[in-house]
C-alpha positions in Angstrom: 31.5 -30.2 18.7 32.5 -32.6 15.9 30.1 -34.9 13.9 31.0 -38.6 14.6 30.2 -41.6 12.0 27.1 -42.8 14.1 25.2 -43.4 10.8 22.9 -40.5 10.9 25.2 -38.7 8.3 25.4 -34.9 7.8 22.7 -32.2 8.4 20.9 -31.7 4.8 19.2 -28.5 4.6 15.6 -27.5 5.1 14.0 -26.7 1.5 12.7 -23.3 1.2 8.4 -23.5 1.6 6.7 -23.1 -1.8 4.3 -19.5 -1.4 1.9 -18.8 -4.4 1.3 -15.8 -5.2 -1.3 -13.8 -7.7 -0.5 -10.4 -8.5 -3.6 -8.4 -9.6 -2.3 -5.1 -11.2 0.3 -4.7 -13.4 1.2 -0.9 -13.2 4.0 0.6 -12.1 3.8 -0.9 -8.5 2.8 -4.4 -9.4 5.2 -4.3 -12.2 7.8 -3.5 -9.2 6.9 -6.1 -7.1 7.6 -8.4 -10.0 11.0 -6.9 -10.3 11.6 -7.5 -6.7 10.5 -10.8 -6.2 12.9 -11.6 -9.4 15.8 -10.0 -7.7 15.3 -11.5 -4.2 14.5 -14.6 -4.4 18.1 -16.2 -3.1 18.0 -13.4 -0.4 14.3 -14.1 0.6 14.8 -17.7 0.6 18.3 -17.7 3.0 15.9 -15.2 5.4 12.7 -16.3 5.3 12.8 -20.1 4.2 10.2 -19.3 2.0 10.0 -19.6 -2.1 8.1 -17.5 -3.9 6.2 -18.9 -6.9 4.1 -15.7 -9.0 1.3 -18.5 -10.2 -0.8 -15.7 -11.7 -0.8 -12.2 -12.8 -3.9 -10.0 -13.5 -4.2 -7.3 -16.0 -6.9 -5.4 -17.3 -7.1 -7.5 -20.0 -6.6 -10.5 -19.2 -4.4 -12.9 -17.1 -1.8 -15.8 -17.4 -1.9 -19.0 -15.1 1.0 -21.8 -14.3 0.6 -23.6 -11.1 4.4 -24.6 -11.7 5.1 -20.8 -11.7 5.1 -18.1 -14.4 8.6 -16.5 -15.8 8.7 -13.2 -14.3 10.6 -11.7 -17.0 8.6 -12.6 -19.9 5.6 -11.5 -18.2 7.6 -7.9 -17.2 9.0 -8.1 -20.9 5.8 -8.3 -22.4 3.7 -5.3 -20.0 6.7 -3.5 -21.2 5.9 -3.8 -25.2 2.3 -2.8 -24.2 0.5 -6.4 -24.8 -1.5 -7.9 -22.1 -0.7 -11.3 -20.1 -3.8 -13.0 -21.7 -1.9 -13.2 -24.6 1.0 -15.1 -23.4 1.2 -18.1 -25.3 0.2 -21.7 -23.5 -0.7 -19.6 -19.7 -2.4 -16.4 -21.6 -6.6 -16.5 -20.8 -7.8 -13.1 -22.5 -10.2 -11.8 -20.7 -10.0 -13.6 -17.6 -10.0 -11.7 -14.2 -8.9 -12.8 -10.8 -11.9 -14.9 -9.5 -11.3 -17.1 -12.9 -7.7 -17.6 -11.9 -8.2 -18.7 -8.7 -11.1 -21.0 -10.0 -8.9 -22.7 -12.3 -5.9 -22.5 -10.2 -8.2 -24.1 -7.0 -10.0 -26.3 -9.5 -6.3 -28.4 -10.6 -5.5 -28.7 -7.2 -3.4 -25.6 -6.5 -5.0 -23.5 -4.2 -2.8 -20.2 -4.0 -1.8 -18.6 -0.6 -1.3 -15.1 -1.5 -3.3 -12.9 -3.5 -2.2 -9.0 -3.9 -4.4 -6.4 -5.1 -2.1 -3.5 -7.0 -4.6 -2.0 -9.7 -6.0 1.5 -9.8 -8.4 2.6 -6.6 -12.0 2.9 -8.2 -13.5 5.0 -4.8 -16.8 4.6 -6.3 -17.6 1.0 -6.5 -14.2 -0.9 -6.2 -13.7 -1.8 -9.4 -12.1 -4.9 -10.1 -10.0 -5.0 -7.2 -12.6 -5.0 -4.9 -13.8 -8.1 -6.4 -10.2 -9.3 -6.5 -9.9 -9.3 -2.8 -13.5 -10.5 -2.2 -12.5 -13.9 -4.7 -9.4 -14.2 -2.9 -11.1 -13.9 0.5 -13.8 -16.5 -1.0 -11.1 -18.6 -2.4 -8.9 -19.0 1.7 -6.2 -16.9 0.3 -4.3 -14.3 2.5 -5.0 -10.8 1.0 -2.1 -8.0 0.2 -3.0 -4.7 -0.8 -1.4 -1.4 -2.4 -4.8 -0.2 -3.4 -7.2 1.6 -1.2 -10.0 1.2 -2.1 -11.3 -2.4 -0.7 -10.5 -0.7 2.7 -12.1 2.5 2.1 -15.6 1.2 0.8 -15.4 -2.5 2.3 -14.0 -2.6 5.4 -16.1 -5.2 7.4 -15.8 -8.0 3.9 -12.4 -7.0 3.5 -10.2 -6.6 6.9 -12.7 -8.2 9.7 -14.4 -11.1 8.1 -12.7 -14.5 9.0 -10.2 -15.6 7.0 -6.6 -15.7 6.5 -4.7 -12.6 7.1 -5.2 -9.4 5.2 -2.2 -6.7 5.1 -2.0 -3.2 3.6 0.9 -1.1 5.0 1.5 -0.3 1.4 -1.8 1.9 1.0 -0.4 4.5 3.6 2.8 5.9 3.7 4.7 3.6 0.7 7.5 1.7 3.0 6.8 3.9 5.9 5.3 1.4 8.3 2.7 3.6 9.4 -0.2 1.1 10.3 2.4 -1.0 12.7 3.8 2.3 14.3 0.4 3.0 14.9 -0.5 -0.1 16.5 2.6 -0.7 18.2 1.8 2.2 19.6 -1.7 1.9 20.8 -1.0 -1.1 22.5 0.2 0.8 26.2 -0.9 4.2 25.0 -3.7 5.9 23.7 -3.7 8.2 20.6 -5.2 11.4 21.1 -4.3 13.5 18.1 -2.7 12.1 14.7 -1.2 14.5 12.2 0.2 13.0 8.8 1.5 14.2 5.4 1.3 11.1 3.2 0.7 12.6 -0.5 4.4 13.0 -2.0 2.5 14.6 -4.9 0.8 17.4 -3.4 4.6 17.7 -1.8 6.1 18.1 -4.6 3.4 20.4 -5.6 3.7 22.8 -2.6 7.3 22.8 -3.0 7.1 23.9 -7.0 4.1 26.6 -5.7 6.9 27.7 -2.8 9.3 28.3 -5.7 6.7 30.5 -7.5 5.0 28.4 -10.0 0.9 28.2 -9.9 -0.7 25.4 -8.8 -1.9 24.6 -12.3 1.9 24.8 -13.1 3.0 22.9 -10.6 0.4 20.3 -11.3 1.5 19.8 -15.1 5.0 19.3 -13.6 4.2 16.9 -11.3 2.6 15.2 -14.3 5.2 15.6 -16.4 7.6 13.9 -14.0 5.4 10.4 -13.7 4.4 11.6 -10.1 0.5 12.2 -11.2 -2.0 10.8 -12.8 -3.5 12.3 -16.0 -6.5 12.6 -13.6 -4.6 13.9 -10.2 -7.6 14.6 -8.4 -7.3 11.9 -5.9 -4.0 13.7 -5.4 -4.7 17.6 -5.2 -7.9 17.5 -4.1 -6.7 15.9 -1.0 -9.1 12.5 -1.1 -5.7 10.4 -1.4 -4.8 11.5 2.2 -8.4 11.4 3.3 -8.1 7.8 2.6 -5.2 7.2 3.9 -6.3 8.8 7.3 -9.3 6.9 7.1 -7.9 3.9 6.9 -5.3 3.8 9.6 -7.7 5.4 12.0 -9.9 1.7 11.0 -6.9 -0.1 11.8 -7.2 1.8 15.2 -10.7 0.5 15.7 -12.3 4.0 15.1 -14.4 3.4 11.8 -15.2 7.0 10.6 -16.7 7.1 6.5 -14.8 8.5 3.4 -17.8 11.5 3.6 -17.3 12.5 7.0 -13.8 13.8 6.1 -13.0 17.7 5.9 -11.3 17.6 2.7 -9.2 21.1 0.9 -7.0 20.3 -1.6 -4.3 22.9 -2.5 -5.4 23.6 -6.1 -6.1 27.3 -4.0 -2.8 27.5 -2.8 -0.3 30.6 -4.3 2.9 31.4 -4.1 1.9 34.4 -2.3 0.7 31.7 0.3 3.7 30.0 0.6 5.5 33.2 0.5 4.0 34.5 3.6 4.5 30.9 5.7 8.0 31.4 4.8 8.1 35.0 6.3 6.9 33.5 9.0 9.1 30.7 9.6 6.4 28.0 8.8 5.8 26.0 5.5 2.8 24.7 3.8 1.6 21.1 4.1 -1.2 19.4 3.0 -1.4 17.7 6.2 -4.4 15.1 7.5 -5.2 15.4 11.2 -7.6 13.1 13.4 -8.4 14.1 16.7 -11.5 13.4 19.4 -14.6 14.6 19.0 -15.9 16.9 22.1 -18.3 14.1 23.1 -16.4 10.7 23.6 -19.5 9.0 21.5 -19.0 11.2 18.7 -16.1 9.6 17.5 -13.4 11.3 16.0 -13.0 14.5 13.8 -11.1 14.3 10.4 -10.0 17.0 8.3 -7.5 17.2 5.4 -6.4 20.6 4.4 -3.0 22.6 3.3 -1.3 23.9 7.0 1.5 26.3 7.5 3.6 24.7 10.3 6.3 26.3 12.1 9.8 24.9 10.9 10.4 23.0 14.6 7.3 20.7 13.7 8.7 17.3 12.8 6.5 17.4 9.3 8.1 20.4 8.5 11.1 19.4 9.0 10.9 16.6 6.2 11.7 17.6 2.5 9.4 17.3 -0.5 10.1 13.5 -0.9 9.4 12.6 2.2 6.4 11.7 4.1 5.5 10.8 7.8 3.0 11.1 10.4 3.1 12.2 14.4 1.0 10.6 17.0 0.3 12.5 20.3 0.0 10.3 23.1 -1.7 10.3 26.6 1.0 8.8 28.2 3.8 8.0 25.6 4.2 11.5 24.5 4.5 12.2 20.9 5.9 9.7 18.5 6.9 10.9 14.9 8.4 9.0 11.8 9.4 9.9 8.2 10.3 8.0 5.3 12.0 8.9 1.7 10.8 7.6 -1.3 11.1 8.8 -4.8 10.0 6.4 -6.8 7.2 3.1 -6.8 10.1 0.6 -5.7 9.2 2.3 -1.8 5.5 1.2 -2.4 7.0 -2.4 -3.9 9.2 -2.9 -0.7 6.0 -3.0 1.7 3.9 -5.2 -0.7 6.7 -7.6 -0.6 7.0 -7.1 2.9 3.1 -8.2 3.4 3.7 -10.7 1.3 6.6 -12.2 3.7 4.5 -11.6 6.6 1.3 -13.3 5.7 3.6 -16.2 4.4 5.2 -16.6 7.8 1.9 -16.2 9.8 -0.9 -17.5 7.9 -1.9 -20.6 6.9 -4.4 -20.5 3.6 -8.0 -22.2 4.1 -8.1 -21.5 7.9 -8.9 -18.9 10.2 -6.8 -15.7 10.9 -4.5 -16.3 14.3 
């Protein structure tokens, strides 16, 4: 089929949609994000039609504003030199948090459709980035997270008041897409035992306590190597997975609190441990499992704890940079998945993948579909 000369003239293509977009957290994974957004936007445009426009970025010190759209690399270049975004010249507000940029933001007009929540997980009160997400959920925006803790201590305000949409697959299982799998799942079949491994550090910390260091030892590597904090407890001690088993048994529909978890850690676990699993044909995990309580109104039992699994089992099978879960089904038999990732670009991949989501399925200021 040619085109003829009928006077409508040739096919001009569709401009990509503008998204705006406020990145609260500028660590290491909303620091990737940045990077990926940079990088993609020709690819993310030609597949998704969309633009995407960073219109403000969060710090803990302050923030930096442009309704026409921030440069990306002087915002990276300057978390880089140790400064803060409020003092950017001309966009820089010191001091300013992420209710005052979506105030300003909404107040000249520019109401912004994306709002994603990267800081550090406070697990006592939220912190800041509970009150990011409740602003952004006060100001219509759609809600991204790679921090836990909105969903862990403010479930109902975050994920099931009305709104746009709200994603999270980042918070469990970096680019695995864990919550999907699960849901994707549970729509024909019903779960009756979950099993996960979703702390790379405490794998990379079984695997240095397998080779004969101490836990301590293995810990002080781990933090040596950027893959724990100067505080790993959230790590170790095993509330990391707790929360992460937490919150994809929510997205499940069974609500079961941080405190009703069974939680070990592996601080206790020796290379005489590991050394005996090994004899045995098993290795350690610090695996999460869910399964049904005895009574059906009891819920559902949690536990987090280090296991020695028998070298067949699919979370065994995975090596210490990978992490995955297995579902065991009533009629769809048992479903497993893996994923590698050594590094917070993983993490940065499903936050941009949210972000793509929400942009295709949401529209800001109305209600979820």
């Amino acid at each position: 089929m040619s085109l003829s000369s009928s006077g409508t003239g040739p096919a001009h293509p569709v401009p990509p949609r503008p998204v705006t977009v406020v990145v609260c957290g500028l660590g290491s994974v909303g620091s990737a994000l940045l990077r990926l957004v940079a990088a993609r936007v020709e690819q993310v445009r030609r597949q998704h039609g969309v633009r995407l426009v960073v219109v403000g970025v969060v710090d803990s010190r302050g923030a930096a504003l442009d309704a026409a759209g921030l440069d990306v690399p002087t915002v990276l270049a300057t978390k880089e030199g140790g400064a803060s975004v409020g003092d950017l010249p001309d966009v820089g507000v010191p001091g300013a948090d992420a209710a005052q940029v979506l105030s300003r933001l909404g107040a000249a007009g520019h109401p912004v459709d994306v709002v994603v929540e990267a800081g550090p997980a406070d697990l006592r009160t939220g912190g800041a980035g509970l009150a990011a997400v409740l602003a952004a959920r006060a100001a219509g925006a759609a809600v991204v997270l790679a921090n836990k803790a909105p969903l862990a201590l403010a479930w109902e305000q975050v994920v099931e008041a009305p709104g746009p949409a709200v994603r999270y697959s980042a918070c469990v299982g970096a680019a695995l897409p864990t919550v999907d799998l699960l849901r994707s799942v549970a729509v024909s079949a019903s779960p009756v035992r979950l099993e996960v491994v979703l702390n790379s550090t405490c794998q990379r910390v079984l695997g240095d306590v397998e080779a004969g260091l101490s836990a301590a030892e293995a810990v002080a590597a781990a933090q040596a190597a950027g893959l724990a904090e100067a505080d790993p407890y959230l790590d170790v001690d095993g509330t990391d997975t707790a929360v992460k088993l937490v919150v994809l048994m929510a997205a499940l529909g069974h609500r079961v609190r941080l405190d009703e978890v069974s939680v070990t850690g592996v601080r206790e676990v020796t290379a005489d441990l590991a050394t005996r699993a090994r004899e045995r044909g098993e290795i350690l995990v610090l695996m999460g499992t869910a399964v049904p309580a005895p009574r059906p109104r009891e819920g559902w039992t949690l536990e987090v704890a280090p296991v020695a699994l028998p070298r067949h089992h699919p979370l065994a099978r995975m090596d210490r940079h990978e992490t995955g879960l297995v579902v065991h089904t009533d009629v769809a038999g048992t479903i497993a998945a893996s994923g590698r990732h050594e590094d917070v670009t993983a993490t940065a991949a499903a936050v941009l993948r949210d972000v793509l989501v929400v942009a295709g399925t949401s529209t800001p200021h109305a209600p979820r579909p």
